[in-house]
C-alpha positions, 0 to 999 in steps of 0.5 A, spaced: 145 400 430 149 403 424 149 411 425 146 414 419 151 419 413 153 425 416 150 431 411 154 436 408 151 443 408 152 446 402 157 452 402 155 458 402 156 463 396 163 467 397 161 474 396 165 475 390 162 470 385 158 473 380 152 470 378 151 471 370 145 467 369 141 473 370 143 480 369 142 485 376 136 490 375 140 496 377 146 495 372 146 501 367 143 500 359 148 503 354 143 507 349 145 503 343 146 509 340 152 512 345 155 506 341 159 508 335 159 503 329 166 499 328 170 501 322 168 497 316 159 497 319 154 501 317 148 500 321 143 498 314 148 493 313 147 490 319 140 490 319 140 491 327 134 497 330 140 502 332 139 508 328 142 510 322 147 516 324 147 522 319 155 521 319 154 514 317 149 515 311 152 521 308 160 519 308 160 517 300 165 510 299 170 514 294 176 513 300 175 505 299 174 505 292 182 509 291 184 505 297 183 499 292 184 502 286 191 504 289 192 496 291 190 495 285 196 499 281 201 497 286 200 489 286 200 490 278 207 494 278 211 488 283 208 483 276 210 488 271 217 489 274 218 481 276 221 480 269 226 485 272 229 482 278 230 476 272 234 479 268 241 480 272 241 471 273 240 471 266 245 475 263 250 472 268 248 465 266 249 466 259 255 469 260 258 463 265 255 457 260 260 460 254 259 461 247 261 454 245 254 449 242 251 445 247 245 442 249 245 446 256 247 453 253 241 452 247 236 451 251 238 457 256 238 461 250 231 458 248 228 459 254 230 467 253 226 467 247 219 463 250 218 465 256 217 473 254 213 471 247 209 468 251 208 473 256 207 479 250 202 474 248 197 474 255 198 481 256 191 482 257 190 476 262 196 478 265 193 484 268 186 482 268 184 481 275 188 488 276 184 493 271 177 496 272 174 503 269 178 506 274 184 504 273 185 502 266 187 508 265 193 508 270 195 501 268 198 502 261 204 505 263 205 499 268 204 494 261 209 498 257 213 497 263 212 489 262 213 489 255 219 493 255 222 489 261 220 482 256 223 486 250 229 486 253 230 479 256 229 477 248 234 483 247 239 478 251 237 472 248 240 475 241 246 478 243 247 470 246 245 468 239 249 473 236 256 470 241 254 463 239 255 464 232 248 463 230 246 470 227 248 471 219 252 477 221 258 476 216 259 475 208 262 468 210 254 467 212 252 469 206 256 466 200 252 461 197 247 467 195 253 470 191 254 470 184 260 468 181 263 475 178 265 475 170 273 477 169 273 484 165 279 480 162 284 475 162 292 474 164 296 468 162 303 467 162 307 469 155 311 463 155 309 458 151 304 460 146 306 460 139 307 467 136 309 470 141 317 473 142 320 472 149 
């Protein structure tokens, strides 16, 4: 006759398992209101049944505000100083591509002229996600910044047109606006004309 399976009796529970199932009758609650908020939370935001404090209720949100008005004007300096960091590579460019007429020096020289034409044009929509009522004020010596900064880009590109030869700077660029000028008077030769004793 075959003998039957040995049971295994269950081990029993070492004593430092904890059971979290349920929570111990004797552990200590936290007063809900012993508990500060985290920074950034306020008890009415929440919607939770802790009590609002005073501190909490009163403290007005003009910190914030000029934390964020403080970004704003800050993040706007690095894009209106952004043509500046250009400026040195350009003039360098320029002055190693020579001042001879190729394709590769006209559309340097070009780009010196679109590029900053077309940001004077979107001033407005360049600095837009920056500018509310508390910092409009503050943003237009950042945007005098920025169109100084283009003007001088498109400075360069004149002074690049100016070395290729292409401004009317001289006399010689204008002569076909020139008038022929009428002689006061004439000189000939006194040889040959009848009359006339040599």
């Amino acid at each position: 006759m075959a003998s039957r399976p040995r049971r295994i009796e269950p081990a029993t529970t070492p004593p430092w398992v904890i059971d979290l199932r349920t929570l111990p009758n004797n552990r200590p609650r936290p007063d809900s209101n012993s508990i500060p908020d985290p920074p950034g939370f306020t008890s009415s935001a929440g919607g939770g049944s802790k009590k609002s404090k005073p501190h909490s209720s009163t403290t007005p949100n003009t910190t914030i505000d000029h934390d964020t008005d403080s970004l704003f004007v800050k993040k706007a300096w690095e894009v209106a100083l952004a043509p500046a960091k250009s400026i040195p590579m350009n003039a360098l460019m320029m002055y190693m591509s020579g001042n001879t007429l190729q394709i590769f020096s006209i559309m340097m020289t070009a780009m010196l002229f679109i590029n900053p034409i077309r940001a004077l044009t979107s001033v407005g929509q360049t600095f837009a996600r920056f500018e509310n009522e508390r910092t409009r004020q503050r943003l237009w010596v950042v945007k005098l910044a920025f169109v100084a900064l283009q003007i001088a880009t498109v400075a360069l590109g004149v002074w690049k047109v100016n070395g290729m030869g292409l401004l009317p700077t001289t006399r010689s660029d204008w002569l076909a606006w020139e008038r022929e000028r009428t002689p006061m008077e004439y000189s000939a030769p006194v040889w040959g004309i009848p009359g006339i004793q040599q």
